[in-house]
Backbone bond lengths (Angstrom), bond angles and torsions (degrees), N, CA, C in turn:
res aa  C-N    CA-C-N  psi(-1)  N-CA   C-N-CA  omega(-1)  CA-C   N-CA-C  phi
1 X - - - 1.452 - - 1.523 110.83 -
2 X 1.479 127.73 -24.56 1.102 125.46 175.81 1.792 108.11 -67.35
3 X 1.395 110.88 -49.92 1.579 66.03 -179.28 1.559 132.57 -130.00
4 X 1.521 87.03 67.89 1.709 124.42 177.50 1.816 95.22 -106.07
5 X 1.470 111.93 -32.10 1.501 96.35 -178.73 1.621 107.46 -112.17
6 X 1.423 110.53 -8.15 1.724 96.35 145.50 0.981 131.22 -80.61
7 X 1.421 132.73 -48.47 1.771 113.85 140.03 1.680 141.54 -42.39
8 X 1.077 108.73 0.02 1.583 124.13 159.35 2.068 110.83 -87.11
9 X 1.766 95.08 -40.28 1.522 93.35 -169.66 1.696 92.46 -80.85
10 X 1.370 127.04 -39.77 1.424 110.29 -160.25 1.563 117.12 -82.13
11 X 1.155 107.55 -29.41 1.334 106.05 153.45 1.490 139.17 -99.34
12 X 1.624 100.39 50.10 0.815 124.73 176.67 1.802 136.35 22.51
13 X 1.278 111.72 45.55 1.292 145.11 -174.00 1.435 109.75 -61.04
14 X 1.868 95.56 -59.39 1.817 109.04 -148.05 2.113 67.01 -140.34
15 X 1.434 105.71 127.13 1.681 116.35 145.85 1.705 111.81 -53.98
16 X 1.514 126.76 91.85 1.183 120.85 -170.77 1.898 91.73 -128.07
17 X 1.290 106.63 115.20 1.461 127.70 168.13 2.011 101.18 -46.62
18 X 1.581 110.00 146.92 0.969 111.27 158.80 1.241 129.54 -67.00
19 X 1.461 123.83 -7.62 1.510 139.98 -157.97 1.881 101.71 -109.13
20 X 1.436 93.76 -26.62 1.208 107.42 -178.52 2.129 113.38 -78.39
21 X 1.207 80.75 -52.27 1.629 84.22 171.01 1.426 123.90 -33.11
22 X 1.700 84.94 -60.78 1.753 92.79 -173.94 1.664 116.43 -63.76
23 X 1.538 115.38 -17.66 1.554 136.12 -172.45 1.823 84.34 -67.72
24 X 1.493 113.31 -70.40 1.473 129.14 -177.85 1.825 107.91 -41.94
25 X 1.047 97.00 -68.93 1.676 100.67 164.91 1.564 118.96 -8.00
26 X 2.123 82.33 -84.21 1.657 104.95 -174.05 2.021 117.40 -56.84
27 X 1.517 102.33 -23.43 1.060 115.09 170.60 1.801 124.43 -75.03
28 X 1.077 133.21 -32.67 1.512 149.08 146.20 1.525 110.64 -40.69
29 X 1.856 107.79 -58.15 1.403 102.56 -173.66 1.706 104.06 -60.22
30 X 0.978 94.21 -57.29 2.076 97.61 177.29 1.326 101.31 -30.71
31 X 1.430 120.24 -83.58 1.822 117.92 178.77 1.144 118.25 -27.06
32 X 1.605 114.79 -41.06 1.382 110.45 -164.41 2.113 110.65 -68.62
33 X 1.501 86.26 -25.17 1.572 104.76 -150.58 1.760 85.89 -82.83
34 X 1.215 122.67 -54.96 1.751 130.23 173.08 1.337 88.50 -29.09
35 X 1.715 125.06 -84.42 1.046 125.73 -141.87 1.805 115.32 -68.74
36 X 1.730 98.04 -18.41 1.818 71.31 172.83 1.526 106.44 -102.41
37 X 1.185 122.17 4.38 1.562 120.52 153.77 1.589 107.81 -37.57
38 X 1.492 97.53 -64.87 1.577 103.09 -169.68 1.385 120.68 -90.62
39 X 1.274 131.21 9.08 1.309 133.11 -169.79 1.557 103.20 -126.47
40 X 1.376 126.77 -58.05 1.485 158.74 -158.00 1.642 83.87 -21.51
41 X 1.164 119.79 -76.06 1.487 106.84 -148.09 1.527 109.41 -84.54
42 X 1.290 121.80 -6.03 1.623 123.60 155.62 1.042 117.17 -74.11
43 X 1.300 136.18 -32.01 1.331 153.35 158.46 2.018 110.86 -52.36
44 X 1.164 114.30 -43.96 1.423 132.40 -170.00 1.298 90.07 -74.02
45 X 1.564 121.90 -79.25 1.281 125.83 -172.22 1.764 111.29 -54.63
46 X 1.091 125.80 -45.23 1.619 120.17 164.72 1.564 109.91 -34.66
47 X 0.983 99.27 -65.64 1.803 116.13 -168.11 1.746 89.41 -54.74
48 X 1.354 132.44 -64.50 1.639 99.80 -171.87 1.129 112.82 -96.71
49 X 1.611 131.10 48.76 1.376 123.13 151.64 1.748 86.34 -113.78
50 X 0.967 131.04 56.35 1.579 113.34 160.49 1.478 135.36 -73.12
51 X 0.872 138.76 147.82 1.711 119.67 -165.35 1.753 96.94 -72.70
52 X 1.376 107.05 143.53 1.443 113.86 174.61 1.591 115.27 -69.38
53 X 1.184 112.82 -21.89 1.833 94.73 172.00 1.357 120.19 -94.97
54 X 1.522 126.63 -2.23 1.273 137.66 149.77 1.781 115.72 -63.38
55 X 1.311 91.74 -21.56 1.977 87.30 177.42 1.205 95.75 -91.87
56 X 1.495 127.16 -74.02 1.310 111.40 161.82 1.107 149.36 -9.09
57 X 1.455 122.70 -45.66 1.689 136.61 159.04 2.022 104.73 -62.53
58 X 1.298 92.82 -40.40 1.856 98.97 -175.86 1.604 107.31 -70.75
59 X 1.373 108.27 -41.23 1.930 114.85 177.82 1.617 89.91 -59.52
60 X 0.867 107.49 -73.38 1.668 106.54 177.08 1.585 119.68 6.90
61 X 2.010 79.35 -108.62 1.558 101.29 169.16 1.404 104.31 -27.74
62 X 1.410 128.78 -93.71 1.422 140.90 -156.82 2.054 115.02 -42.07
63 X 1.049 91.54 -6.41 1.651 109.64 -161.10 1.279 96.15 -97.12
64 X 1.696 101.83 -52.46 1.760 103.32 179.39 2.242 103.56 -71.61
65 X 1.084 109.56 -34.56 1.721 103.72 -175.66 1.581 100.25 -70.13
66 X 1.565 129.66 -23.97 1.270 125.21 154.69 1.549 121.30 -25.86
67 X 1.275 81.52 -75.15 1.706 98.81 -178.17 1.305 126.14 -14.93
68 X 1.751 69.64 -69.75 1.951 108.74 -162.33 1.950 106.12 -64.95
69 X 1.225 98.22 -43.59 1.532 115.93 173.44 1.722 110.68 -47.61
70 X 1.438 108.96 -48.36 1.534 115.28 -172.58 1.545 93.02 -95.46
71 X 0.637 134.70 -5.07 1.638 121.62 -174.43 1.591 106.98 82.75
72 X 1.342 138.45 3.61 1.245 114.05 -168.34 1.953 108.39 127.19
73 X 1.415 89.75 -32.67 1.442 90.49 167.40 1.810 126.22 -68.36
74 X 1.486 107.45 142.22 1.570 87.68 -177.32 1.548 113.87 -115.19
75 X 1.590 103.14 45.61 1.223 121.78 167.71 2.195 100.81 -63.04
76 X 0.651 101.55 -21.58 1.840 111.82 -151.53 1.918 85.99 -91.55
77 X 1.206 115.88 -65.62 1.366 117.70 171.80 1.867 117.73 -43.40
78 X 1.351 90.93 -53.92 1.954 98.61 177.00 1.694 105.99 -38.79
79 X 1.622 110.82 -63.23 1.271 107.96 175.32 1.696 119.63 -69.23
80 X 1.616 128.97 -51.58 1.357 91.26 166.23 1.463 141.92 -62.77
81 X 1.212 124.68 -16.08 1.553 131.21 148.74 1.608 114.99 -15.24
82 X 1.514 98.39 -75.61 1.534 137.25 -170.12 1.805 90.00 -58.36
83 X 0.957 128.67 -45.28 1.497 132.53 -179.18 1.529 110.56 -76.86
84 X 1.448 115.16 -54.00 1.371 110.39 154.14 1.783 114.20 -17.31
85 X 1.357 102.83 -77.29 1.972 131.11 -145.36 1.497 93.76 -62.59
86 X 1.776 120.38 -31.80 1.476 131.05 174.72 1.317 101.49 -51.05
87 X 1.245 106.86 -73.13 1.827 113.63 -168.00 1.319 104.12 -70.03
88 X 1.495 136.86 -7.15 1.249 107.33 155.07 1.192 131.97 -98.84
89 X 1.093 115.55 3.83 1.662 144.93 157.84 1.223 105.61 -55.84
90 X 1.685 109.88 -60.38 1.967 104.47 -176.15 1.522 103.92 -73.87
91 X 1.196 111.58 -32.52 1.508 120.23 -171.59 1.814 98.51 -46.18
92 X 1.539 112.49 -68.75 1.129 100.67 -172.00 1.252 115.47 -67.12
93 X 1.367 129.77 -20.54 1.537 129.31 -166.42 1.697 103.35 -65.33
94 X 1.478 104.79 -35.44 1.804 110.82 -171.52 1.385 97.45 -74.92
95 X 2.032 128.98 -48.32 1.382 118.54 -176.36 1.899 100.88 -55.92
96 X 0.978 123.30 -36.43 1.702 121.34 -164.22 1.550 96.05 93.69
97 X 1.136 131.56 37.86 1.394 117.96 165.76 1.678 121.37 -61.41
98 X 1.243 113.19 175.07 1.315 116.35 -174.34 1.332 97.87 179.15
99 X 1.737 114.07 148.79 1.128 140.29 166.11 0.972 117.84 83.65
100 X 1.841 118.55 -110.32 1.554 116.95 -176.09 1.516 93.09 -112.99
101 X 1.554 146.12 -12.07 1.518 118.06 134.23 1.554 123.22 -38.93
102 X 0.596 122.55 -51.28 2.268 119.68 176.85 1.633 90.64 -70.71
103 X 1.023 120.35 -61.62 1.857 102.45 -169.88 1.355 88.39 -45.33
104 X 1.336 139.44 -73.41 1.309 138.39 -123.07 1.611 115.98 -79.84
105 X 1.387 89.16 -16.30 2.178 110.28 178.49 1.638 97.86 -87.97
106 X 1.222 108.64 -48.64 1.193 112.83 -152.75 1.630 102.32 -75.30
107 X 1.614 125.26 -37.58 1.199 137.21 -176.44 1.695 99.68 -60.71
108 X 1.795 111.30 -56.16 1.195 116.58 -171.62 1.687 118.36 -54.50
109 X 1.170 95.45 -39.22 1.577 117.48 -178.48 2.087 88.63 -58.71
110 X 1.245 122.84 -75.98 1.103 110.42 -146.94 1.500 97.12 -80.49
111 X 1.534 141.03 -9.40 1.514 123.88 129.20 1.378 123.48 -18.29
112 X 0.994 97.93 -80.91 1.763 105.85 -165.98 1.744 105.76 -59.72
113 X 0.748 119.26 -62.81 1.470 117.25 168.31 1.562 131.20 -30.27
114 X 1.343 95.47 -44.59 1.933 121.57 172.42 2.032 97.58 -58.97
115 X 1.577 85.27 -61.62 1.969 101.62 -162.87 1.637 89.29 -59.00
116 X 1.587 142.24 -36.93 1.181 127.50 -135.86 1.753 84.71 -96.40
117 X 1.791 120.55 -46.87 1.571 109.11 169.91 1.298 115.57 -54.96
118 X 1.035 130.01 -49.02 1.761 129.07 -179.83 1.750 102.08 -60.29
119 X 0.800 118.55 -43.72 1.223 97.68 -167.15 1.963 112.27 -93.01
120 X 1.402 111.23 31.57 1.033 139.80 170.84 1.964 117.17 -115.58
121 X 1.361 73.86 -64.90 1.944 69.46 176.57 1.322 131.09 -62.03
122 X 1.558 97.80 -20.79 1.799 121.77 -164.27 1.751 92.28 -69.73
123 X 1.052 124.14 -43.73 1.741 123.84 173.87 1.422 127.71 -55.00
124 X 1.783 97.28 -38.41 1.243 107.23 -163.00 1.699 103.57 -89.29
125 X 1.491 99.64 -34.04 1.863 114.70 -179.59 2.414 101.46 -53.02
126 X 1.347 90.73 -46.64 1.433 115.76 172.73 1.444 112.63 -31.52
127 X 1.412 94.57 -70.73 2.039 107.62 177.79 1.159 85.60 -104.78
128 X 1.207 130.62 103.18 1.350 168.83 177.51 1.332 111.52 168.75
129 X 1.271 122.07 -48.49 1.548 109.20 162.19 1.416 129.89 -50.91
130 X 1.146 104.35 -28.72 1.412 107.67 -164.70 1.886 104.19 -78.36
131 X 1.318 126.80 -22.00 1.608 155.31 170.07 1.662 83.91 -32.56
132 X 1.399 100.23 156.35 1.607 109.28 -179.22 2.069 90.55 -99.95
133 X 1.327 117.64 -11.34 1.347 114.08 -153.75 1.887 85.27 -86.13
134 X 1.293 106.35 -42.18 1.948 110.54 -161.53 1.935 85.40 -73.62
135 X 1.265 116.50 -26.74 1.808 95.74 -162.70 1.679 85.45 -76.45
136 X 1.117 121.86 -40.11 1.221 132.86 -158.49 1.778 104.44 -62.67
137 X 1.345 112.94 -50.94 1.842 124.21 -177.95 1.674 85.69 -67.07
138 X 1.235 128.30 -79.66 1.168 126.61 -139.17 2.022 114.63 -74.33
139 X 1.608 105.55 -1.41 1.344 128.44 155.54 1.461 114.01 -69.33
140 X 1.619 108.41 -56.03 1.497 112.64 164.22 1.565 116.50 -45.27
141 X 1.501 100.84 -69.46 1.798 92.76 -174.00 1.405 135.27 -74.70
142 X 1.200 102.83 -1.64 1.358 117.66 170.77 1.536 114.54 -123.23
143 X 1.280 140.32 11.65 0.930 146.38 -154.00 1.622 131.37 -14.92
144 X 1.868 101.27 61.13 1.295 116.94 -162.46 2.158 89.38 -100.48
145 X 1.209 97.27 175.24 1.938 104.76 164.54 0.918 109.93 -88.18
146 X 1.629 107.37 154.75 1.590 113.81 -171.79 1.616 127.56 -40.27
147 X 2.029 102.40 -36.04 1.528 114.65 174.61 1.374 128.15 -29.91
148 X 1.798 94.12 -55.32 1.327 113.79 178.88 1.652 133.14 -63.95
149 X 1.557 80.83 -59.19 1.644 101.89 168.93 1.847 112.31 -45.08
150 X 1.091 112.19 -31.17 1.628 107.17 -155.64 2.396 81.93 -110.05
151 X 1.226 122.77 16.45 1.626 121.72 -163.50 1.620 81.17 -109.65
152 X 1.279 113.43 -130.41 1.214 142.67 -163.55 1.669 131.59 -97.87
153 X 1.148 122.35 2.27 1.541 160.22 168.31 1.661 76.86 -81.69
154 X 1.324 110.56 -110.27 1.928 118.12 -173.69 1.256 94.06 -1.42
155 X 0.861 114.85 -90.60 1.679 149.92 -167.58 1.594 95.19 -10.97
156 X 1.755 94.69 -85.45 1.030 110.46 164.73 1.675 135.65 -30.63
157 X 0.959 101.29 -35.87 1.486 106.90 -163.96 1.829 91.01 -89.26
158 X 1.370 109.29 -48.78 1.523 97.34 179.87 1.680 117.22 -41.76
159 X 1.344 97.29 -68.03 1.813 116.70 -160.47 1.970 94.44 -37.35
160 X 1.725 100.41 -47.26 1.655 96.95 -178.15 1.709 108.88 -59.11
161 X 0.880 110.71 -36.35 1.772 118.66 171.32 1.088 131.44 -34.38
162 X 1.533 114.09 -68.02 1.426 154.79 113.89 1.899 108.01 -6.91
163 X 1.104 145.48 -54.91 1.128 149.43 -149.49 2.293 95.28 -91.48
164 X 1.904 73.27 -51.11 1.737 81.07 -162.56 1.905 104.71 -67.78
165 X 1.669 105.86 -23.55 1.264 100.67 -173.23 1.932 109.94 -83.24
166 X 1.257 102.44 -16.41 1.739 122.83 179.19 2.271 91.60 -69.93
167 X 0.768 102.02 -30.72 2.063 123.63 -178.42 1.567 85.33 -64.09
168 X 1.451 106.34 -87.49 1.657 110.44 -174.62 1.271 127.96 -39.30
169 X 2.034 107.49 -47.91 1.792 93.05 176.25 1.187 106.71 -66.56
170 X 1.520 148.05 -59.77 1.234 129.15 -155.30 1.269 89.97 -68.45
171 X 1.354 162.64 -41.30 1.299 120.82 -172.19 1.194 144.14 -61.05
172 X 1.386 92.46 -23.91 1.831 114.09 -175.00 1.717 100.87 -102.82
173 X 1.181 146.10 -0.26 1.354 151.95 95.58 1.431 115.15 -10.45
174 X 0.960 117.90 -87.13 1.363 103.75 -162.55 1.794 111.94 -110.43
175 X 1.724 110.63 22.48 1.365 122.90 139.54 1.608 105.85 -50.94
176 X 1.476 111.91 -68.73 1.461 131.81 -157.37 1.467 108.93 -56.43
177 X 1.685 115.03 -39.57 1.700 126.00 -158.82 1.506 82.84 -85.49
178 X 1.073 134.39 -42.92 1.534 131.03 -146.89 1.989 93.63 -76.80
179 X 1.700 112.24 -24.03 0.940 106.37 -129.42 2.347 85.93 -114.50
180 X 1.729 87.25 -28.69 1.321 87.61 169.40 1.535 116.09 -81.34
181 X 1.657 121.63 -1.43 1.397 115.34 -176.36 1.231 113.49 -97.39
182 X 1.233 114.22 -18.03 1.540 128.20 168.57 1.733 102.60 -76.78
183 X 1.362 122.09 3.08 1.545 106.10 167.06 1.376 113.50 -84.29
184 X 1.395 121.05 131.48 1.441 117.99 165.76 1.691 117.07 35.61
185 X 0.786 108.89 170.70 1.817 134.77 -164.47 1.469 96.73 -90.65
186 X 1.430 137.64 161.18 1.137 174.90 136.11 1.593 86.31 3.20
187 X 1.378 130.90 131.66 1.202 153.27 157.68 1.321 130.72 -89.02
């Protein structure tokens, strides 16, 4: 509510006192605080029965604004992964799973997550070869000619890139799920 009625006072919409805002403010936080008194754990339990191809469509989207956000880096994916592996950590903790149901969510979960960064960076690692800076490093460290460098070496060197970073999401995936289901008991 604060700043629905400072954008009401500054653009001069609604005459709203500065003294008043903060009144409006302190009044929102109260609402806010009532309502998860009375809502919070219908709200909690909603949130991890969500249908799985609606998260899926949401890992998606949010996976691709990753990207786009880092430029290409898959620093942005590592952490939604890791955010993924959380909620499926509470996810199973609220169903009461156990055994090889939680291995079998939790494994799948940090699959798909691994396949969805790899099969993101693997494009971008791609046209990256083509950069005068990657023919230029990978001339240095390998000190092959441009032919090569920009042939099957690149190539090569990406897919392992790609492979080792597909290593990291599922680990930090289902580091996180393994690690949010071991929090506390049923909510």
């Amino acid at each position: 509510m604060w700043w629905t009625s400072a954008a009401l006072s500054i653009y001069q919409w609604l005459p709203i006192s500065d003294s008043m805002i903060g009144i409006i403010a302190l009044a929102g936080l109260a609402l806010g605080l009532v309502l998860d008194v009375l809502f919070l754990a219908r709200w909690t339990a909603a949130f991890y029965r969500a249908d799985v191809r609606l998260l899926v469509l949401l890992y998606l989207f949010w996976s691709a604004i990753a990207v786009a956000f880092l430029m290409g880096l898959p620093l942005g994916n590592l952490g939604l992964g890791t955010l993924a592996g959380l909620y499926v950590g509470r996810r199973q903790r609220h169903q009461q799973a156990h055994g090889q149901a939680l291995v079998k969510t939790v494994r799948n979960a940090s699959l798909f997550t691994a396949l969805v960064t790899a099969a993101e960076a693997l494009p971008i690692g791609l046209l990256a070869l083509r950069e005068q800076f990657a023919v230029d490093t990978l001339r240095t460290l390998f000190g092959l000619d441009p032919g090569t460098v920009a042939g099957l070496l690149g190539v090569t060197l990406i897919i392992l890139l790609c492979l080792l970073l597909m290593a990291v999401q599922f680990g930090c995936t289902q580091a996180a799920a393994i690690a949010a289901f071991g929090l506390g008991g049923k909510e």
